[in-house]
N, C-alpha and C positions, 0 to 999 in steps of 0.2 A: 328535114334536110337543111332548112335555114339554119335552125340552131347547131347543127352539124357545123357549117360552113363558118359560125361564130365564136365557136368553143375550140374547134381546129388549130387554127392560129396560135390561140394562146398556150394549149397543151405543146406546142411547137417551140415555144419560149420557154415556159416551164421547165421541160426535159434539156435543155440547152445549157440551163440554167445548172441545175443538177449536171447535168457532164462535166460542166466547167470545176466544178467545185475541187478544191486541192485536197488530195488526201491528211491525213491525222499526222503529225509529227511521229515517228518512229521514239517508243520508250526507251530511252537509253539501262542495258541490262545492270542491275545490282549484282554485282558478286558478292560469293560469300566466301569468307575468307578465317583463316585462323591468326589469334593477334598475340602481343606478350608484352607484358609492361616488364621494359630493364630495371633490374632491380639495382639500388644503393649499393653498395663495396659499406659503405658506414653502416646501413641500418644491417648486414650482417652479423656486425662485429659487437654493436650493441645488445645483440638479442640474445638471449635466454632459450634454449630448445628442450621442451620435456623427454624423457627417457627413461625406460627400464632395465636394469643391470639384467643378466642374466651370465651363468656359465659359459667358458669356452670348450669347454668339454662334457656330455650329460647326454648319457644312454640309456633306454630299456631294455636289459639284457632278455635273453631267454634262450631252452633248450632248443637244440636244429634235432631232437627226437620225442617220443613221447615216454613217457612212465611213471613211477612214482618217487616220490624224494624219499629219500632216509639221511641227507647230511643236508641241513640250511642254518650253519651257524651264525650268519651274520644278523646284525640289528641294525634300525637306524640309528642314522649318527654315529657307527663303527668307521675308523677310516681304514681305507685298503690299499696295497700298495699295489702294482701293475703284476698278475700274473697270480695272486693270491688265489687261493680257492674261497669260489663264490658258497655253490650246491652239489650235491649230486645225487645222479636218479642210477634208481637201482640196478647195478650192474648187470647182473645174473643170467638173464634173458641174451644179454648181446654177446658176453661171453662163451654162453652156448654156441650160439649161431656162428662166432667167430671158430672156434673149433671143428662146427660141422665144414663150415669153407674149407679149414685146413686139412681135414681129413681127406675131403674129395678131392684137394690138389695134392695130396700126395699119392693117392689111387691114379690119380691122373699122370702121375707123374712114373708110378709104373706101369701102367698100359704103355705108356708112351717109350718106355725103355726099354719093354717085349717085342715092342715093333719096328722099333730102330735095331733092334739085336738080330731081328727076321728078315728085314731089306736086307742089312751087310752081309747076313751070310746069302741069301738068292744071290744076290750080286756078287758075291764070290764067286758061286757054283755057276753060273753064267762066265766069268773070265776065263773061266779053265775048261769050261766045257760050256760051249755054247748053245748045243744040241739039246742040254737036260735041262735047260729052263727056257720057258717062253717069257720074251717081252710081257707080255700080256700079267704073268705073274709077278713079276718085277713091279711092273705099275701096277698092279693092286698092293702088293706091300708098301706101296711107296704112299700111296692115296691113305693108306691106313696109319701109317707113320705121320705123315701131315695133317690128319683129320685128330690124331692124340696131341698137335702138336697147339692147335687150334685151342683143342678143348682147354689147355694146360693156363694160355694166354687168358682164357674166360675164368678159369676158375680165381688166378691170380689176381685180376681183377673186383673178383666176388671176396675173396680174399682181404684188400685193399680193403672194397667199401666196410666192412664187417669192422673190423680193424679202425677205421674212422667214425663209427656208429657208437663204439664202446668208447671212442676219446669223445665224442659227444657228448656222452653220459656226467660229465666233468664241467662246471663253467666256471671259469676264471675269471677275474678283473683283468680288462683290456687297457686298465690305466690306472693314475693313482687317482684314489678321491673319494668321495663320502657317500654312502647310503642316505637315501634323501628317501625311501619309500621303498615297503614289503607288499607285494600284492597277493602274496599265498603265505602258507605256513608248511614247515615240515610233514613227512608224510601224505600230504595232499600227491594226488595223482594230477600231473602238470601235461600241456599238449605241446609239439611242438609248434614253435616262435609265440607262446604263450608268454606276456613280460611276466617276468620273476621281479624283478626289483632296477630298482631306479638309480644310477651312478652319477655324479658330478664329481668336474675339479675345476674349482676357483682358483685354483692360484694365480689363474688370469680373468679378468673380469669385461663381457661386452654389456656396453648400452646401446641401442639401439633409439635412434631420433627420429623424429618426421624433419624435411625441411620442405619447403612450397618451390614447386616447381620454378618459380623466377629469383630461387637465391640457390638452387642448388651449386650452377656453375660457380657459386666462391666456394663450397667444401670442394670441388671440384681442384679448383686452385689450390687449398691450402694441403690438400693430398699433396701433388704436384711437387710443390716446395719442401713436402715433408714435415708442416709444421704440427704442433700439438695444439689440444684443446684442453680447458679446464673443467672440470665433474664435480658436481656439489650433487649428495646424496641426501635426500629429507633428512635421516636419521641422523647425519653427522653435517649441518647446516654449518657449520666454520668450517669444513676442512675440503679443502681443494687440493683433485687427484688430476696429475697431468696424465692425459689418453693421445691416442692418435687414432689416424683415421684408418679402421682395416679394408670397407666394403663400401660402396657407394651402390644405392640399388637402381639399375639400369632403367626399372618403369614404374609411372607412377600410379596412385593408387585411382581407381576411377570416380572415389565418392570424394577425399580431400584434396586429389593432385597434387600431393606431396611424395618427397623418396623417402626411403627408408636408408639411411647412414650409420655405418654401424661400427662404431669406438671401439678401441681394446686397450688397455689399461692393466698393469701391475696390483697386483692386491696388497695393497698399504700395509707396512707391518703393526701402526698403533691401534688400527678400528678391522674389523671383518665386513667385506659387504657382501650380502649372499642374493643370492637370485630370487628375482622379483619386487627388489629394492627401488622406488622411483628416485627420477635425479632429474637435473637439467645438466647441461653444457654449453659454453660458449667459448669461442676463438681469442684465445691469446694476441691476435697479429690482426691488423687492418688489412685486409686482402688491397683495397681501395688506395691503398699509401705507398704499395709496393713500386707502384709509376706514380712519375710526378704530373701524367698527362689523365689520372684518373679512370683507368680502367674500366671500362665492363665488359661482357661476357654475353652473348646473345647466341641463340640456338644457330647449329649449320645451314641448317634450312631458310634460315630469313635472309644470308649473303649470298648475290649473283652476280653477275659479270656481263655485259649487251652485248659484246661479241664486237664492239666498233671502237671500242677504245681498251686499254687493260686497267682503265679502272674496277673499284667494286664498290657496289651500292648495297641500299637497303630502302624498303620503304615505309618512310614516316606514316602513322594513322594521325588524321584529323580529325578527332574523336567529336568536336562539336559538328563539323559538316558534314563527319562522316567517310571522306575523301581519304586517298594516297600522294604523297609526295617525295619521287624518287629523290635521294640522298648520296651522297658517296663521301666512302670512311675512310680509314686506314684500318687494317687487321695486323693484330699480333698470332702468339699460337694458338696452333689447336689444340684443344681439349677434348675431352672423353663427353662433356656434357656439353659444351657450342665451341666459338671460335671466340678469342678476344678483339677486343675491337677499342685504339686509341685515340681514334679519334673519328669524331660524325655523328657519336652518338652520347645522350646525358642522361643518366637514369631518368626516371617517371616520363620517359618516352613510349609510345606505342609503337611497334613494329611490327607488317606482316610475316609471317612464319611458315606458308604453305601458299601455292600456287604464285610464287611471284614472278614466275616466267611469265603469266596470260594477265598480269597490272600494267594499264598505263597511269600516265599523268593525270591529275585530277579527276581519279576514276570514281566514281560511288561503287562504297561498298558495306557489307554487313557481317560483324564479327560475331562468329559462331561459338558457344557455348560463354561459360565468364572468365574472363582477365584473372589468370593467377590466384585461386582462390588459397588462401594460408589457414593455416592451422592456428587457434587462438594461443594467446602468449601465457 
């Protein structure tokens, strides 16, 4: 009980002790966030982008029936002109069946006119004497008349498709351009949408480019403007083909994040370039020179507005601290791939790009996935 009375106390002080003690600072949360290093307007203009020419036109044709061929005169590297005959698969068979349609719609066609000849006269013999026909016979002739008339509309249709089976039987070139490939031979018994053979026409020629997601917005711009680009082909290393820009691809890839941009270009009349030709291309025109306040181009998504003033901002990454530092720019137009921006912002900046309604000032945060990965030069 003494030691009781000695050890009491101090256990009293102890837990007092522990009460008092001030809780752990609260961790301030990391965000995680998505970032974009603004690209150069100059290092577009300098660069070089690899590319593969390919056709603007280039089909694998094939039959919409099945049978066997007895006409496949063409060969490769035969040129065709739009409408020419390709193949064709043996008639005979569909000819038939086209005749049997026509035979039953004309059987159809007289049922249908024995029974139209039967209603008018009941219905006659009803006007003039209303006692020697019943209603009742009237509309059975008439149901009969309507049920030939029915049949007449099915057969014509049976008719039609018959009729479109045997112009199946026929394939034509849908354009002008060159056999590039025979995937059967004559005689062979083909299925239908089996390819038969392989069509191109060059007379216009696409390349298709990668660009890294933090230079697309200048092909962006030089669309815009309308300007062209220049195409040096392996095979003909002196000669530069002026192209423009026809497609800009809206997403990008998930392993380079780059777009796909895709050229179109006239086929030179001193050299031929044929599909699957590599090339590079690069920009005629400084996107960067077009303003004298030096332009760049930053995705929709990383420009906001506080709602307290009508300015618009963006927020700076502090890639050594890690941090954000709210900014305000001026914007020019918008684009298909961000919005321009003349001032606030200098290439080899960081910018957030997603969530920047929920950033404040000097926030830590952590950038998800890597900063603009490019495709090697």
């Amino acid at each position: 009980m003494k030691l009781f009375l000695r050890v009491f106390p101090s256990l009293l002080v102890f837990f007092a002790l522990v009460g008092c003690k001030p809780p752990p600072p609260e961790q301030e949360f990391i965000r995680p966030i998505r970032a974009f290093t603004v690209a150069d307007p100059d290092e577009f203009y300098q660069r070089w982008f690899p590319g593969q020419a390919k056709a603007t036109k280039e089909v694998e044709l094939s039959f919409r029936v099945a049978g066997p061929l007895v006409e496949f005169p063409v060969n490769v590297g035969d040129r065709l002109s739009e409408k020419d005959k390709i193949a064709q698969i043996d008639p005979k068979d569909f000819n038939v069946r086209l005749r049997n349609a026509k035979a039953k719609l004309e059987n159809a066609n007289a049922v249908y006119s024995r029974a139209e000849a039967d209603y008018n006269r009941v219905v006659k013999i009803r006007q003039k004497d209303s006692g020697a026909i019943s209603q009742a016979m009237i509309d059975r002739n008439k149901q009969v008349m309507d049920s030939s008339l029915a049949d007449i509309k099915r057969l014509n249709a049976d008719v039609d498709a018959a009729r479109d089976r045997l112009g199946y039987t026929t394939l034509h070139a849908p354009f002008d351009g060159i056999v590039t490939a025979k995937y059967v031979e004559n005689f062979e018994d083909v299925q239908a949408k089996q390819p038969i053979l392989r069509l191109i026409n060059h007379s216009k020629i696409e390349m298709v480019m990668q660009i890294p997601e933090n230079m697309i917005s200048q092909a962006d711009a030089l669309q815009k403007m309308g300007e062209v680009l220049i195409v040096r082909f392996d095979p003909f290393p002196g000669r530069d083909i002026k192209a423009g820009i026809k497609e800009i691809g809206k997403e990008a890839s998930k392993t380079t994040r780059t777009y796909p941009v895709t050229l179109i270009m006239d086929q030179p009349g001193d050299i031929t370039i044929l599909p699957g030709m590599a090339g590079k291309a690069a920009s005629t025109t400084d996107p960067g020179k077009e303003n004298e306040k030096k332009s760049v181009i930053v995705p929709e998504t990383a420009v906001f507005t506080t709602g307290e003033d009508s300015n618009t901002y963006v927020w700076i990454v502090d890639k050594s601290a890690n941090t954000v530092h709210r900014r305000e720019i001026k914007t020019g137009d918008l684009l298909d791939s961000g919005i321009l921006v003349t001032q606030g912002v200098v290439p080899g900046e960081i910018i957030a790009t997603a969530g920047v309604h929920y950033l404040k000032e000097n926030q830590e945060i952590r950038i998800l996935g890597a900063l603009n990965q490019e495709v090697p030069q």
